[in-house]
N, C-alpha and C positions, 0 to 999 in steps of 0.2 A: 542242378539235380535232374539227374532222367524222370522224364513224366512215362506214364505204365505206355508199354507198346516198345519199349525200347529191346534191339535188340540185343543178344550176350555178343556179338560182333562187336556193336558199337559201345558197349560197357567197355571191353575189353581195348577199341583204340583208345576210348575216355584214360583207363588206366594205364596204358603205355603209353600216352602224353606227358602225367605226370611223375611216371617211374622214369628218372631223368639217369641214374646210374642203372638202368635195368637191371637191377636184381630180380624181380619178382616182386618185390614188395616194396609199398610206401609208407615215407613216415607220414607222422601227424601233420611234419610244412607242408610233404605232397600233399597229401590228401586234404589240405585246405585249399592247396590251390586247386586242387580240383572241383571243390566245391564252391569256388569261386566261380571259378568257368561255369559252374551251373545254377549261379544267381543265388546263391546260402556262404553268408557272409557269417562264419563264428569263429570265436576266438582260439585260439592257438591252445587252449588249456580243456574248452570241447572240444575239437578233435582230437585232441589228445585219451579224451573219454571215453570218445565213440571208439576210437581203435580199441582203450582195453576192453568194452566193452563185446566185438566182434571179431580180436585177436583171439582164435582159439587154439591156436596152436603155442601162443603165450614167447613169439617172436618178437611183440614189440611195437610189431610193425603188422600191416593189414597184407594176405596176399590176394589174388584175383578172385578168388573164390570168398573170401572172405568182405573183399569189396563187392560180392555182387550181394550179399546177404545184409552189408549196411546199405546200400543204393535202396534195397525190398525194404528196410524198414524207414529210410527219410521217404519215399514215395506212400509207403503206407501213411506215416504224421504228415507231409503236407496233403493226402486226401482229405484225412481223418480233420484236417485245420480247415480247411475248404469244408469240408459238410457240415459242420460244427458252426462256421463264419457265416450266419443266417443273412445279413444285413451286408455280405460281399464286400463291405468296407475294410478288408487287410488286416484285422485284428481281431483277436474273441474278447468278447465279453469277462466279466466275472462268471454268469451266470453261462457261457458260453464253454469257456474253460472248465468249470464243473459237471455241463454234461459229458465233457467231453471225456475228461479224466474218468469218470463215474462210468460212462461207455468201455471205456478200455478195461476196467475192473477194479478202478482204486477207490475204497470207500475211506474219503477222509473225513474228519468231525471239522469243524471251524475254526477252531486256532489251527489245525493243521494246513488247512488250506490256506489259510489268511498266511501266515508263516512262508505257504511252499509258494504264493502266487507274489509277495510280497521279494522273495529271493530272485526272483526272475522277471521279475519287473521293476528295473532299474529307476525308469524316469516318475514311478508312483500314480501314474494315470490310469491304472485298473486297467491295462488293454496290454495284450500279450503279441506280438507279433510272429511269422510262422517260425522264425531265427529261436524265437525267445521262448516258444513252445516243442517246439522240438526237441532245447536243451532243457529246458523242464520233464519234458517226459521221457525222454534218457538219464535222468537223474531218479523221474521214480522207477523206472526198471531197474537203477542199479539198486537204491532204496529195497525194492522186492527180493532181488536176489540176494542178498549181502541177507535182510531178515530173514527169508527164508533157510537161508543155511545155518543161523542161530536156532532157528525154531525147528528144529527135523521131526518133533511131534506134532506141529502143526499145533498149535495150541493158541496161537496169537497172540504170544506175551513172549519176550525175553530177559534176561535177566543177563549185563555185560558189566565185566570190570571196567576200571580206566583202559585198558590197551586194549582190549577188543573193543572199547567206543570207540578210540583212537580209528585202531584198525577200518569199522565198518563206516567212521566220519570223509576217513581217508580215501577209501573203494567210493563211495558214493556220488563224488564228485569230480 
C-alpha cells in the first residue's frame, strides 16, 4: 500500500504492473496482487468489495482513477490504525477499535459492536489487525451507505422486507 507522499506517477506504474492485459482496468485478482506488492494480504472476496465499493462507473472492475481514490482511502485506515494503535504493538485494542470507529462517525450500542468486532476477528483474541480492520471498516461504509439509501428521510430507522435484507445483507459485504 502507498504510504502518503506517493506520487500519481508512481500509483500509475503500481497500476500498469498489475494491469497484465492492459485494458485500463483491474480485476479484483489484480488488484489483490497489487496489494500484495504493497504488504495488505486480503482475501479475494475483500477485494472484490473494495472494487464494488470504488467501481463508479459500475464496470466491475477498478480503473486508474478509480484506483487512486481506493489507494486515498487504505492510506487514510492504515494512518487512521496507526493513530488509533497507542501501544505500537500491530493491532487495536477493543477499546482501541471503538475510538477509532466512534472517530470516523459510527455510533454503535454494544451488541452491535461486540457482533461487528466479533465478525472480523477471526482467531477471538479481541485484537484487530491493520488487514482485519480495514475490512471491517469497509464494511461499515458499505453498512452506511446501503442504510442510508433506505432511510432518505434520514430518520434512523428502516423498515426492509425479506429481499431488500437480502438485497442490503448482500451489498454489505
Amino acid at each position: 500500500m502507498p504510504e502518503s507522499g506517493v506520487t500519481t506517477g508512481q500509483l500509475k506504474q503500481w497500476f500498469d504492473a498489475v494491469d497484465r492485459d492492459r485494458s485500463g482496468q483491474i480485476s479484483a485478482k489484480e488488484l489483490q496482487t497489487a496489494l500484495d506488492m504493497g504488504q495488505l494480504k486480503f482475501s479475494l472476496a475483500t477485494v472484490a468489495h473494495m472494487i464494488r465499493m470504488h467501481d463508479k462507473d459500475g464496470s466491475g472492475s477498478i480503473n486508474f482513477q478509480e484506483f487512486e481514490h481506493l489507494t486515498t482511502f487504505l492510506t487514510e485506515m492504515r494512518s487512521s490504525f496507526n493513530y488509533f494503535d497507542s501501544d505500537r504493538g500491530g493491532s487495536l485494542s477493543l477499546d482501541e477499535i471503538h475510538r477509532a470507529i466512534t472517530h470516523a462517525g459510527f455510533q454503535l450500542d454494544q451488541p452491535a459492536f461486540t457482533a461487528l468486532v466479533g465478525a472480523f476477528d477471526p482467531d477471538r483474541n479481541a485484537l484487530l489487525g491493520v488487514q482485519e480492520f480495514i475490512a471491517m471498516t469497509l464494511f461499515l461504509k458499505s453498512c452506511s451507505a446501503i442504510f442510508t439509501a433506505f432511510d432518505p428521510q434520514r430518520s434512523g430507522k428502516v423498515t426492509l422486507d425479506f429481499n431488500q435484507f437480502v438485497y442490503a445483507a448482500s451489498n454489505s459485504r
